[in-house]
C-alpha positions in Angstrom: -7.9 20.4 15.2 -8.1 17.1 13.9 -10.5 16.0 11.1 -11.2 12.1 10.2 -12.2 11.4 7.0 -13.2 7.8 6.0 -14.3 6.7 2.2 -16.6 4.0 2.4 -18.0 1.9 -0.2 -20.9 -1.0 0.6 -18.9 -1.7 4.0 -21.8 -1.2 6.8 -20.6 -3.7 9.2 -16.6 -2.7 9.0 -17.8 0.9 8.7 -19.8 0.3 12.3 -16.7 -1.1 13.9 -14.4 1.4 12.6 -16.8 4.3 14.1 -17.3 2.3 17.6 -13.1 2.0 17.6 -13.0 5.7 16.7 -15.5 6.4 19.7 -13.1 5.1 22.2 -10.0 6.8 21.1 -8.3 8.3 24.0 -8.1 11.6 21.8 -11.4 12.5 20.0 -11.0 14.3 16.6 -13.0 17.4 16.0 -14.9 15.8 13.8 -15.3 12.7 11.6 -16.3 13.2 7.8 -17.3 10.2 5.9 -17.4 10.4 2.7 -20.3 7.6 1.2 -19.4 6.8 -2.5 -22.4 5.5 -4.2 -23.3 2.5 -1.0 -25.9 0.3 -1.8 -26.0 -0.8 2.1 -26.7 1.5 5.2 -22.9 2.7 5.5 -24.2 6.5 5.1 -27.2 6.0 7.8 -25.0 4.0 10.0 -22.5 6.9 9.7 -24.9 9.6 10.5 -25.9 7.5 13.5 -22.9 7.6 15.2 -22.3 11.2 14.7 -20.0 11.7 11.6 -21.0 14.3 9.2 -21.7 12.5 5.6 -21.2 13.3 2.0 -23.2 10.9 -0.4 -21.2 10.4 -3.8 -24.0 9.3 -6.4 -23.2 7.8 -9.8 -19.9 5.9 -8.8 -18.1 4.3 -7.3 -15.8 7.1 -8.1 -12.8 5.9 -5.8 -11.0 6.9 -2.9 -9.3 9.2 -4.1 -12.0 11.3 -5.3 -13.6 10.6 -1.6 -10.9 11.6 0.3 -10.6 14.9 -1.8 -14.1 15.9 -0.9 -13.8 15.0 2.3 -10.8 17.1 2.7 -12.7 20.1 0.6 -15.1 20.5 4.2 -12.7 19.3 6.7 -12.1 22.5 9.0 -9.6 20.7 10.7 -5.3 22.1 10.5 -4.7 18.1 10.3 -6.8 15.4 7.8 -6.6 12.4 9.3 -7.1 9.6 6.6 -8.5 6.4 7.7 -10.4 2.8 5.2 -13.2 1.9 6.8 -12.1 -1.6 7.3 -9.8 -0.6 10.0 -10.0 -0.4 13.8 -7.7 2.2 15.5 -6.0 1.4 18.6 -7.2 3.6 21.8 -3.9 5.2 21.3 -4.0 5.6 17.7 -4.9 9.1 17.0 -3.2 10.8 19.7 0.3 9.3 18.6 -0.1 11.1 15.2 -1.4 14.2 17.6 1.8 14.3 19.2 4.2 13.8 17.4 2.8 16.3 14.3 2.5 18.7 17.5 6.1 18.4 18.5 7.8 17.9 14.8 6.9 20.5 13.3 9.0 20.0 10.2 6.9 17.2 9.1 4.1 17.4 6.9 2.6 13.8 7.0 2.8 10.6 9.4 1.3 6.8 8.8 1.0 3.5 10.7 0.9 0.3 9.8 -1.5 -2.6 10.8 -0.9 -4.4 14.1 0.0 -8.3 14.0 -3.3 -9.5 15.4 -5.6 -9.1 12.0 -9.6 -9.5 12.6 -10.1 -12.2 10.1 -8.3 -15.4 11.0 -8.1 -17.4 7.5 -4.2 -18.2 6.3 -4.6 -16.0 3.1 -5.7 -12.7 5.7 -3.2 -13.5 8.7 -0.5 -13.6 5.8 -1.3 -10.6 4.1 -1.6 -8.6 7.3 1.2 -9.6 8.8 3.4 -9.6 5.8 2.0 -5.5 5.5 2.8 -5.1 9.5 6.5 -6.6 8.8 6.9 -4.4 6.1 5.9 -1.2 8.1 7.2 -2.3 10.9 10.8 -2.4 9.5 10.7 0.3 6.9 12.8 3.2 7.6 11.3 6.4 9.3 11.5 8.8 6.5 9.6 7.6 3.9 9.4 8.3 0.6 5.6 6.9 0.6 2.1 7.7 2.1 -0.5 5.2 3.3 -3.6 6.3 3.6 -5.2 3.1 5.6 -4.3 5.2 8.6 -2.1 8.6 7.3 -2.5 12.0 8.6 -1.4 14.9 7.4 -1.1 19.0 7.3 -4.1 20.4 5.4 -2.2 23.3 4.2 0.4 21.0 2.5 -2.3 18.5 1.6 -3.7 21.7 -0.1 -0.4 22.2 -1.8 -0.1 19.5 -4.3 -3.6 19.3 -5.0 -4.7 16.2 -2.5 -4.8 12.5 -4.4 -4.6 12.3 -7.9 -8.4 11.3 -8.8 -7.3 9.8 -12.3 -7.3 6.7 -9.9 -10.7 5.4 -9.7 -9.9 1.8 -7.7 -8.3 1.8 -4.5 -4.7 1.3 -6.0 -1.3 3.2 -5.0 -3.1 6.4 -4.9 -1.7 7.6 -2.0 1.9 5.7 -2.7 1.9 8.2 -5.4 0.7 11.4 -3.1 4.2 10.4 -0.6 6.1 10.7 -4.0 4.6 13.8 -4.6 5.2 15.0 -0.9 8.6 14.1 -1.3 9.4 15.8 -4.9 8.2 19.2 -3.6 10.4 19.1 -0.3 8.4 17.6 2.3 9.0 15.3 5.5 7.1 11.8 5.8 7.7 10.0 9.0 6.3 6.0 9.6 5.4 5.7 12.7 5.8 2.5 13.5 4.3 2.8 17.0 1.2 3.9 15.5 -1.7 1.0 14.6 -4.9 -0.1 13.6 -6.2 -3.1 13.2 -7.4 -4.6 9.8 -11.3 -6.1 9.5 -10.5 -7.2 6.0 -11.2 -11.0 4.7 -8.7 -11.7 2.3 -9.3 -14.5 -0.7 -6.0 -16.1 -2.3 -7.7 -14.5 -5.4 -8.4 -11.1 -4.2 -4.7 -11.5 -3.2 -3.6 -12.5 -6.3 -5.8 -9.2 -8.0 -4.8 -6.7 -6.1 -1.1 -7.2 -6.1 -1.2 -7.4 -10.0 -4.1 -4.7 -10.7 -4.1 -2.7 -7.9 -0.6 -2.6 -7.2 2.1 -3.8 -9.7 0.4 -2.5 -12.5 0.0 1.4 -11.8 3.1 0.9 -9.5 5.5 -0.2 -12.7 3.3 2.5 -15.0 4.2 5.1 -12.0 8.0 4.2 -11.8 8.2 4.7 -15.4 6.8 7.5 -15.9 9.4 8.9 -13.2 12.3 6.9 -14.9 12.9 5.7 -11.3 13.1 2.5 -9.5 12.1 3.4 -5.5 14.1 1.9 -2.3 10.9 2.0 -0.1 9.9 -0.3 1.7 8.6 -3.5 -0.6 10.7 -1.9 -3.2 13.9 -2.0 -1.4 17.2 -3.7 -3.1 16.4 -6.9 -0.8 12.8 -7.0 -2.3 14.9 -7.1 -6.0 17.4 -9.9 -5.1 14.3 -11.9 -3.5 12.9 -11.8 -6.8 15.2 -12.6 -8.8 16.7 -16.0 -6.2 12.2 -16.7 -6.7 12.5 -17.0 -10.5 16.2 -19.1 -10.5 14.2 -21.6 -7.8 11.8 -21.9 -10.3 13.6 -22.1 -13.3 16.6 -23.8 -12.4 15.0 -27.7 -11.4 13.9 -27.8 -15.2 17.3 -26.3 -16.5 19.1 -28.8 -14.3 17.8 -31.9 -16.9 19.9 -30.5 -19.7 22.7 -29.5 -16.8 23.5 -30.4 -13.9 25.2 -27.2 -12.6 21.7 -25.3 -11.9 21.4 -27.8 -9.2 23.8 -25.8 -7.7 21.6 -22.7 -8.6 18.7 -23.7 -7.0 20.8 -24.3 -3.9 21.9 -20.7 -4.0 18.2 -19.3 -4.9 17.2 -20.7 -1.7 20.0 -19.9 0.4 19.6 -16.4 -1.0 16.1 -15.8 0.0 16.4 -17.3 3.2 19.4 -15.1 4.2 17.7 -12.0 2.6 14.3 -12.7 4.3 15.4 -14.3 7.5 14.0 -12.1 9.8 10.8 -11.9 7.9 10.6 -15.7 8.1 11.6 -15.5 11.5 8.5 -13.4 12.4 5.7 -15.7 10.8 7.2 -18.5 12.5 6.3 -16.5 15.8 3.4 -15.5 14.8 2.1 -19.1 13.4 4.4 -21.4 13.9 6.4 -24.2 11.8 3.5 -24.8 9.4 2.7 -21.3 8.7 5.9 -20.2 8.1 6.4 -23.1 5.1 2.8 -22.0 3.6 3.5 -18.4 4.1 6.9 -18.9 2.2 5.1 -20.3 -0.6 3.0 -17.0 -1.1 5.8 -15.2 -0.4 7.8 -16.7 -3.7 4.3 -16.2 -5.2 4.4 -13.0 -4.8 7.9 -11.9 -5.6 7.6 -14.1 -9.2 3.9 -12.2 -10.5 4.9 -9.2 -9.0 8.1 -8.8 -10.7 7.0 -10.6 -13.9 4.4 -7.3 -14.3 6.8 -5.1 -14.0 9.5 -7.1 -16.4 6.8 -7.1 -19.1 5.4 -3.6 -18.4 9.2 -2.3 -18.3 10.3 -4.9 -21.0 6.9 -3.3 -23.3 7.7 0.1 -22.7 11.7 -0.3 -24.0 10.1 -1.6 -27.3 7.9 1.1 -27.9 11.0 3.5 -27.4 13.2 1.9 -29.8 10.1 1.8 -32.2 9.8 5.4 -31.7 13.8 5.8 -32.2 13.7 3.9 -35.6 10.3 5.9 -36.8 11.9 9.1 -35.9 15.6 8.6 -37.8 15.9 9.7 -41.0 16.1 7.1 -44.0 19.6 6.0 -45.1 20.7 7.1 -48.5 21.3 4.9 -51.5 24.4 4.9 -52.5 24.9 5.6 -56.3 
């Protein structure tokens, strides 16, 4: 038995389309839960309309997280399907995940990734989606992550480690932080590449901007310390590290270059670097958009890597101060001599 279970918060229309997708799934769940965290809009009615059993969450929004967990707490299903409520499955979708769960056993948890045709058809959306499709599309099967956009797995060992951790009350890295979790305590993740949904999200170069640094690099950084390691996962992976670094020498170097010449010769290599290290990336958003959105996507590509890793230099670089302060504190004062 399959159980769906959707958080939804103020998202009628993406919530309808993600039901009538559902509907048309050439493998029905058992049954679709959707969890309503404090709406303001008809996302619980329309939900009930179409079939799904509801929970209302008042006094929130308390998060995803905290939906998915009481969704899961009713689901009478052997495997929770998580899906957001801004995405569309494929007709195949669901009965990918079905089979291969069925016939492997050994693995506790599966996820997809979003397909390369995203709903809304602004630069900012068709970048971000496809740069998360690329991403999924090349990541290596066993995972050391979860994503819960479309994720499904074994209630008994969802059970296990206690579900998401609800002490995150935005839709963040929660359930990055669950595949760690999986992982730690001996479990299988498989992405599955073949498995996809499409994403109904309109994307803002500001929302961007927030929910990379908020959302993501924030709790992400706070997460790796607390772990005292640095992930090879996907957009964490060593090439995702050079790329950074080659972003900040290309921006740096031009204004060193006045004082010397030689950082010419660095900015050469910053941009040699990140094109060899993201060539096939590149490659891909010139087929998907051609000559002009390949140069625009770059941009927000360098973008990216320089706020991204300037959180986590100042997070990391805050964090190594505070221990030293801690060291000094702790040791004993040095005697006088006399």
């Amino acid at each position: 038995m399959i159980s769906v279970i959707i958080p939804v918060h103020d998202s009628q229309d993406h919530l309808a389309q993600c039901l009538r997708f559902l509907a048309g799934s050439t493998f029905s769940p058992d049954e679709i839960i959707v969890v309503d965290d404090s709406s303001s809009d008809r996302s619980g009615e329309i939900a009930r309309e179409a079939g799904a059993k509801v929970i209302r969450l008042d006094g929130g929004p308390h998060g995803p997280a905290v939906a998915r967990n009481q969704g899961a707490r009713i689901a009478t299903g052997e495997i929770l399907l998580f899906l957001d409520a801004d995405v569309a499955v494929h007709r195949g979708t669901i009965e990918r995940m079905a089979v291969t769960l069925g016939n492997h056993p050994e693995v506790a948890a599966v996820f997809g990734s979003y397909d390369h045709k995203p709903a809304a058809g602004t630069f900012v959306s068709r970048y971000r989606n496809l740069l998360h499709h690329f991403v999924h599309q090349h990541g290596r099967r066993e995972a050391n992550t979860f994503w819960a956009g479309c994720g499904a797995i074994r209630r008994t060992v969802f059970l296990s480690v206690n579900g998401f951790d609800e002490r995150f009350r935005r839709p963040s890295i929660e359930d990055i932080e669950l595949g760690g979790r999986l992982r730690a305590a001996g479990h299988r993740v498989w992405l599955c590449s073949d498995v996809l949904v499409r994403h109904m999200k309109m994307w803002t170069l500001a929302s961007v901007v927030w929910s990379d640094v908020f959302d993501r690099a924030v709790p992400w950084t706070r997460l790796i310390l607390q772990h005292g390691r640095l992930p090879s996962d996907l957009n964490t992976a060593m090439r995702s590290r050079v790329s950074a670094i080659a972003a900040w020498i290309l921006v740096l170097a031009p204004a060193l270059a006045l004082w010397t010449p030689l950082w010419l010769l660095a900015t050469a290599l910053a941009v040699a670097t990140l094109g060899v290290l993201n060539a096939r990336l590149y490659r891909f958003f010139v087929g998907a958009g051609g000559i002009r959105f390949v140069l625009t996507a770059i941009v927000m590509h360098v973008l990216y890597l320089l706020y991204s890793s300037a959180v986590f230099a100042v997070l990391a670089g805050a964090a190594w101060f505070a221990r030293q302060r801690q060291r000094v504190l702790a040791s004993p004062p040095a005697r006088s001599a006399g």
